[in-house]
C-alpha positions in Angstrom: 118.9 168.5 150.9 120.3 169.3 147.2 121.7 166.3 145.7 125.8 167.8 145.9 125.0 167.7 150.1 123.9 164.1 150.4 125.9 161.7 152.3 125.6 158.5 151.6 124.6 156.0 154.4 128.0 154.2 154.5 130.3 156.9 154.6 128.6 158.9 157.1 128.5 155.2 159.6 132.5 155.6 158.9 132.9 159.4 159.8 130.7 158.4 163.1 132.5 155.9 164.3 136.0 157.8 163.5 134.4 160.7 165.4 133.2 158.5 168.6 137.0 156.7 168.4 139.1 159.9 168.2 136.7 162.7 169.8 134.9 160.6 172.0 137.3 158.4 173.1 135.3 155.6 173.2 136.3 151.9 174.1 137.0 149.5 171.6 134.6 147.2 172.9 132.1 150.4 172.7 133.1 151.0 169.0 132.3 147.6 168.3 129.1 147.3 169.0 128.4 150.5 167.6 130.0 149.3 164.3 127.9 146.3 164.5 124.4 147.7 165.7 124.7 150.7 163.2 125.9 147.9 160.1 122.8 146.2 160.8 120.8 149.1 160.0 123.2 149.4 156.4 121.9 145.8 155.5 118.0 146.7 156.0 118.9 150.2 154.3 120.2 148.7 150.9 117.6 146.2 151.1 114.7 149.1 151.1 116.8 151.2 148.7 117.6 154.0 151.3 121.0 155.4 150.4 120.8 159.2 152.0 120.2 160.1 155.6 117.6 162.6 154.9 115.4 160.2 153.2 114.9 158.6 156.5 112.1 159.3 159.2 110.8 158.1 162.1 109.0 155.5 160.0 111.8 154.0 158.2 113.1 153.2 162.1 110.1 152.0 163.5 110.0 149.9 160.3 114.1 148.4 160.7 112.8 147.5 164.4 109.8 145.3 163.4 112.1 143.6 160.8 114.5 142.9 163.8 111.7 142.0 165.7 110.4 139.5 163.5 113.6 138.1 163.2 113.8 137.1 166.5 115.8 139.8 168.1 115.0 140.6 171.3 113.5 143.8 172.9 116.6 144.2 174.6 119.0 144.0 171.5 116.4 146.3 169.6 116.7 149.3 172.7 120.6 148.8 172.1 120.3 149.1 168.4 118.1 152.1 168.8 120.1 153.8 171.0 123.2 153.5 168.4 120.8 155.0 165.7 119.8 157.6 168.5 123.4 158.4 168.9 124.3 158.2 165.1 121.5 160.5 164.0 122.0 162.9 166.3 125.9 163.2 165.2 124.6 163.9 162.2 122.3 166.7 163.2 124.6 168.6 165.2 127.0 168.2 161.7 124.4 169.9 159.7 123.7 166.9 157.7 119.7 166.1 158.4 117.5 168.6 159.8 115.2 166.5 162.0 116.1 163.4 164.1 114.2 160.0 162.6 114.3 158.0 166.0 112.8 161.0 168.0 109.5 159.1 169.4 110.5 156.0 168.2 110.3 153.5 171.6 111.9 150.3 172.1 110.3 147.2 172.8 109.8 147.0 176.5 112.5 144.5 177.9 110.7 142.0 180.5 113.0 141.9 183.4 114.1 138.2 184.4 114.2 137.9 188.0 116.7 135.9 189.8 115.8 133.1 191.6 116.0 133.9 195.4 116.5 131.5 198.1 114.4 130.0 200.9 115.4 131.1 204.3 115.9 126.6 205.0 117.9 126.6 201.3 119.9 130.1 203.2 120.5 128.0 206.4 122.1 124.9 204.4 124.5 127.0 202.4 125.4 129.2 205.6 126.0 125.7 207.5 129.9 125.3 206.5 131.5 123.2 208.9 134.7 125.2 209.9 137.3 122.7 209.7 139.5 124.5 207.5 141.3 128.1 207.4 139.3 127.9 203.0 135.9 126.8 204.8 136.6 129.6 207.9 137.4 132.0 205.3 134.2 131.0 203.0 131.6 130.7 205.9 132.4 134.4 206.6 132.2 135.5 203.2 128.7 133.7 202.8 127.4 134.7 205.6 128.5 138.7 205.1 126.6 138.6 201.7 123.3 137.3 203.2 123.3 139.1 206.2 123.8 142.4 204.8 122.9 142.3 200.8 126.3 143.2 199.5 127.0 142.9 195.7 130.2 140.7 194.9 132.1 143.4 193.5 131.6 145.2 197.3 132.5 142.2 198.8 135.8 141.9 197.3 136.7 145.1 197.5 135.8 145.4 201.2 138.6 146.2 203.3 139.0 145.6 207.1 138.9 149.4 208.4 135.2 149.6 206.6 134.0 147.1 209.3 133.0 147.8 212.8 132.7 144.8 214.5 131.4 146.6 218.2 128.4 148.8 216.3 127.8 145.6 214.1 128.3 148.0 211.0 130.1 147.9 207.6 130.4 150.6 205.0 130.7 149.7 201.4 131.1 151.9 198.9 128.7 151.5 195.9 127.9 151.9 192.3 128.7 155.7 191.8 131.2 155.6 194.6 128.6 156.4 196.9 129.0 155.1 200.5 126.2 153.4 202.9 126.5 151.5 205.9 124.7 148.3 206.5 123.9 146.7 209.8 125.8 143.2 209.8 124.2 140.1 212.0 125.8 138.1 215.1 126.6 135.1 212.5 128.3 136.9 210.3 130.3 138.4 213.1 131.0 135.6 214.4 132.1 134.0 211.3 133.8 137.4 210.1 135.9 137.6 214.0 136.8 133.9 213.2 138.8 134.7 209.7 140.1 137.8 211.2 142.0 135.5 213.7 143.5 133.2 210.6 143.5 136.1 208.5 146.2 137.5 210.9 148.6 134.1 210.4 148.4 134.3 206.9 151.2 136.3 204.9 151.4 140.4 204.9 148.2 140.9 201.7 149.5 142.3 198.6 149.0 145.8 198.0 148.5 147.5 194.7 148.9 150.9 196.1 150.9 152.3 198.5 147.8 153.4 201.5 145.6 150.7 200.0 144.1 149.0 203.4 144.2 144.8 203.5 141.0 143.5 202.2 139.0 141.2 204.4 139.0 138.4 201.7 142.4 136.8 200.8 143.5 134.0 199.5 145.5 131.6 201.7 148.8 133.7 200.5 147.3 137.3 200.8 146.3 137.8 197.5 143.3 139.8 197.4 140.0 137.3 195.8 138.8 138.4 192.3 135.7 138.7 191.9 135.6 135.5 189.7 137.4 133.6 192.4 134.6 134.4 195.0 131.9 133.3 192.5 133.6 129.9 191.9 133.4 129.6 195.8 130.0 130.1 196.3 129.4 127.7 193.5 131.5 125.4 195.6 130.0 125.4 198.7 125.9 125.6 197.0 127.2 122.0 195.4 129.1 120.9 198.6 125.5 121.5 201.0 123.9 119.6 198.7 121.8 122.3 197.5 119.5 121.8 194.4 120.9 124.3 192.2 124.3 126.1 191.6 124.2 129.6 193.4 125.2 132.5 192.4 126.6 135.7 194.4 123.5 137.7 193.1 120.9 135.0 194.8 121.9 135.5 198.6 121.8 139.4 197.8 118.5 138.6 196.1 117.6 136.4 199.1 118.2 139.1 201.7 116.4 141.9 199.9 113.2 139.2 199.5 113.5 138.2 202.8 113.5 141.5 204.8 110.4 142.6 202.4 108.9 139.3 203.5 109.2 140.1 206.7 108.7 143.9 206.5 106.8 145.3 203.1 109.5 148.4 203.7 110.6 148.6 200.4 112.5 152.2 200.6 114.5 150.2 203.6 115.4 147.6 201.2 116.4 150.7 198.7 118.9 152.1 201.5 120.3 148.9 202.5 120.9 147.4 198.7 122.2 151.3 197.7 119.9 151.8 194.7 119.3 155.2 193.1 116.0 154.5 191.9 113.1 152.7 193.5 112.1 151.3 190.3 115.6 149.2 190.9 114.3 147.6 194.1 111.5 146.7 192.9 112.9 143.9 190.8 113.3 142.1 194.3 109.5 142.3 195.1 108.1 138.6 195.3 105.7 139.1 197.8 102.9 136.5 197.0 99.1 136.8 197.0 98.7 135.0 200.2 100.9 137.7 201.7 99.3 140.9 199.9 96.0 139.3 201.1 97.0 139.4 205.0 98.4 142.4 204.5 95.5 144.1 202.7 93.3 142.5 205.5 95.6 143.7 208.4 96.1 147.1 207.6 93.1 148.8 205.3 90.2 149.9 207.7 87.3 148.8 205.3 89.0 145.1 205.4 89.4 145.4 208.9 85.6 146.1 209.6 84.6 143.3 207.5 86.9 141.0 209.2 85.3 142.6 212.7 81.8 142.0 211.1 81.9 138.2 209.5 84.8 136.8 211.5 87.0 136.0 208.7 90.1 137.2 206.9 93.5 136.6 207.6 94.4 136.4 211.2 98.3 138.1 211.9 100.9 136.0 211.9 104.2 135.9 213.6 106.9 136.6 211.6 108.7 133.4 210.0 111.4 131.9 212.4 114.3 133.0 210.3 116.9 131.0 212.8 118.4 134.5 213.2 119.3 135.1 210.0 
């Protein structure tokens, strides 16, 4: 590019991030992190004496993420700044103002995914054990139960209204990520527990409505105001403290629990897919922590060459009975 084309680094970061505030409409919060990610790569630019866009290549940004790498950043914070230098350069290409894009083929780091914690189906049992002596613990019970027995995510939960359950075909349909809709089979505890609220639910005062044919949400506080999502997190908190659990709980672990627990019991993964409402199967497979012990049974039980040997030298794993989950 003749030198009278060049844009300098700097100004053409400014004309991006005008373009992604006023064409774009982009968030603040967006714009942000695009103005910090992108003035990141403007400090490892002067420092290597790189002023014009098209003196960059792929090399120069596989180079500015092993200098973030070695500075401790993590994989996860590298993809992000990649993808605002993905988005910045190819602004730039489709302005006529570098021919080729420098982060085409350049991967990220991969990102290790952590894994939450799950439960125990005896740890389950102890936080599900609220004594109902109160219209808060009646209330609470119901709502822990619901996420256990049927793998809801807290924003579902508190957005769940009463006309999305069916208490006679034991079903409730929650609508999703995407605003995609699935029903999910709900158990006889959380029935119970959920036909127990209903009963104070109905005492309480008319729930507050934000819209005009918004339906009452299930989960209220004591004055009809719908819970927050934040307020149902502090609860479950509450109550993993309260049963004298070992660890502070958090919504995420009993949906975690249930989608461990059925794979456990089952090895159906795509069921769990359906019933947690992932796209992608990849997704649910996050919530895979089947052991060794229990690959080796079912290895044993189910391929015909480990079958014949078992026939042949007696041993292998004998079946076992599923794990008395109390119902659960």
């Amino acid at each position: 590019m003749p030198e009278s084309e060049a844009t300098r680094l700097s100004e053409a970061v400014d004309e991006f991030i005008a373009h992604a505030r006023h064409e774009l409409g982009l968030s603040e919060a967006s714009l942000d992190g695009y103005g910090r990610d992108l003035s990141q790569f403007l400090v490892w630019t002067r420092k290597n004496n790189f002023d014009d866009p098209s003196e960059l290549s792929a090399a120069e940004v596989r180079a500015f993420a092993a200098a973030r790498h070695r500075q401790g950043l993590s994989p996860r914070s590298i993809q992000r700044q990649l993808s605002a230098l993905r988005r910045f350069f190819r602004y730039l290409r489709r302005e006529g103002r570098i021919q080729g894009d420098p982060v085409d083929g350049v991967r990220a780091p991969k990102v290790r995914r952590r894994l939450p914690r799950p439960l125990d189906v005896d740890q389950v049992i102890a936080l599900l054990s609220i004594p109902e002596d109160s219209e808060l613990a009646t209330r609470d019970r119901a709502m822990l139960e619901l996420f256990y027995t049927s793998g809801l995510r807290v924003s579902e939960l508190a957005g769940l209204t009463w006309d999305r359950l069916d208490q006679n075909e034991a079903l409730v349909r929650v609508v999703g990520k995407g605003n995609k809709e699935r029903l999910i089979p709900v158990g006889q505890h959380a029935l119970r527990a959920l036909a127990q609220w209903q009963r104070v639910h109905k005492t309480l005062p008319e729930p507050e409505q934000t819209l005009d044919n918004e339906k009452p949400r299930i989960f209220t506080s004591l004055k009809g105001k719908p819970l927050t999502v934040r307020a149902i997190q502090k609860r479950v908190a509450y109550w993993s403290e309260r049963q004298g659990l070992d660890q502070t709980v958090h919504p995420h672990q009993l949906r975690h629990s249930f989608a461990s627990h059925i794979l456990e019991s089952s090895g159906d993964l795509r069921a769990v897919q359906e019933l947690l409402g992932h796209a992608n199967l990849t997704t649910t497979q996050i919530y895979t922590h089947l052991d060794f012990q229990h690959l080796a049974k079912v290895y044993d039980e189910t391929h015909p060459r480990a079958q014949k040997k078992a026939r042949k030298s007696g041993h292998g794993h004998s079946p076992s009975k599923p794990k008395n989950q109390e119902g659960y």
